[in-house]
Residue, then its C-alpha position, 0 to 999 in steps of 0.5 A: x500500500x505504501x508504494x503504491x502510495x508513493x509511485x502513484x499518489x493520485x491514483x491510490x489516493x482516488x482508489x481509497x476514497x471510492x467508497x464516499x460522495x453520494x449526493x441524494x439518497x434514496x426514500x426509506x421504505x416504510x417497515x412492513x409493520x406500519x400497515x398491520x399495525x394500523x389495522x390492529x390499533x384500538x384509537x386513533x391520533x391525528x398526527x402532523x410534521x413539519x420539516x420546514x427548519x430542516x429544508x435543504x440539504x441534509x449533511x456533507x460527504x466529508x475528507x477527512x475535515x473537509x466538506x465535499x459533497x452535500x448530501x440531500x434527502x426525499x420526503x423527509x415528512x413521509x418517513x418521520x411518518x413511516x417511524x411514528x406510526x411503527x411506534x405509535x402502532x405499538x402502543x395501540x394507535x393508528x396515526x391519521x391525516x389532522x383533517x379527522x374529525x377531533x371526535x375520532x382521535x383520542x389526540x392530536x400530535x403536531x411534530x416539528x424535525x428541529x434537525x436532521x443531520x446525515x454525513x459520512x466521514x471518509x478518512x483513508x482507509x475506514x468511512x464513518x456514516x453518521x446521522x443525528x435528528x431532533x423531533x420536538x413534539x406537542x400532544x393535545x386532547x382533541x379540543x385543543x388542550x395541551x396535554x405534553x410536550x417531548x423531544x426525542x433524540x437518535x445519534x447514530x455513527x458506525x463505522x463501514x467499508x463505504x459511505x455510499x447510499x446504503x450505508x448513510x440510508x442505515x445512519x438515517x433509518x437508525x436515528x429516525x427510529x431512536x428518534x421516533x422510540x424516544x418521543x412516544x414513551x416520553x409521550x406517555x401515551x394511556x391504553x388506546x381504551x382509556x383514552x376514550 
C-alpha cells in the first residue's frame, strides 16, 4: 500500500476514497409493520410534521475535515411518518391525516424535525456514516388542550467499508427510529381504551 502510495499518489489516493460522495439518497421504505399495525390499533391520533427548519440539504460527504459533497434527502415528512406510526402502532394507535374529525382521535400530535443531520466521514482507509435528528413534539386532547410536550433524540455513527447510499440510508433509518422510540414513551401515551 505504501508504494503504491508513493509511485502513484493520485491514483491510490482516488482508489481509497471510492467508497464516499453520494449526493441524494434514496426514500426509506416504510417497515412492513406500519400497515398491520394500523389495522390492529384500538384509537386513533391525528398526527402532523413539519420539516420546514430542516429544508435543504441534509449533511456533507466529508475528507477527512473537509466538506465535499452535500448530501440531500426525499420526503423527509413521509418517513418521520413511516417511524411514528411503527411506534405509535405499538402502543395501540393508528396515526391519521389532522383533517379527522377531533371526535375520532383520542389526540392530536403536531411534530416539528428541529434537525436532521446525515454525513459520512471518509478518512483513508475506514468511512464513518453518521446521522443525528431532533423531533420536538406537542400532544393535545382533541379540543385543543395541551396535554405534553417531548423531544426525542437518535445519534447514530458506525463505522463501514463505504459511505455510499446504503450505508448513510442505515445512519438515517437508525436515528429516525431512536428518534421516533424516544418521543412516544416520553409521550406517555394511556391504553388506546382509556383514552376514550
Amino acid at each position: 500500500m505504501v508504494r503504491l502510495l508513493k509511485k502513484y499518489p493520485t491514483s491510490a489516493l482516488l482508489l481509497l476514497l471510492s467508497g464516499c460522495f453520494p449526493a441524494d439518497l434514496p426514500q426509506i421504505e416504510a417497515p412492513p409493520a406500519v400497515s398491520r399495525l394500523h389495522d390492529l390499533a384500538d384509537a386513533s391520533i391525528g398526527l402532523s410534521v413539519n420539516t420546514t427548519p430542516v429544508a435543504g440539504h441534509r449533511g456533507y460527504q466529508y475528507l477527512t475535515a473537509i466538506p465535499v459533497t452535500r448530501i440531500y434527502t426525499p420526503d423527509l415528512a413521509q418517513e418521520v411518518t413511516d417511524q411514528l406510526k411503527v411506534q405509535g402502532g405499538l402502543k395501540g394507535y393508528r396515526m391519521v391525516e389532522p383533517t379527522t374529525p377531533s371526535d375520532q382521535v383520542a389526540f392530536n400530535l403536531e411534530v416539528t424535525v428541529q434537525d436532521l443531520t446525515v454525513s459520512g466521514y471518509c478518512y483513508l482507509l475506514v468511512r464513518r456514516p453518521h446521522s443525528d435528528v431532533v423531533l420536538n413534539a406537542t400532544l393535545r386532547s382533541p379540543d385543543g388542550a395541551l396535554v405534553r410536550e417531548c423531544t426525542g433524540v437518535g445519534d447514530v455513527t458506525y463505522t463501514a467499508k463505504f459511505a455510499f447510499s446504503e450505508q448513510l440510508n442505515e445512519a438515517r433509518r437508525s436515528a429516525l427510529t431512536q428518534a421516533a422510540v424516544a418521543l412516544v414513551e416520553c409521550l406517555a401515551l394511556p391504553k388506546p381504551r382509556q383514552a376514550r
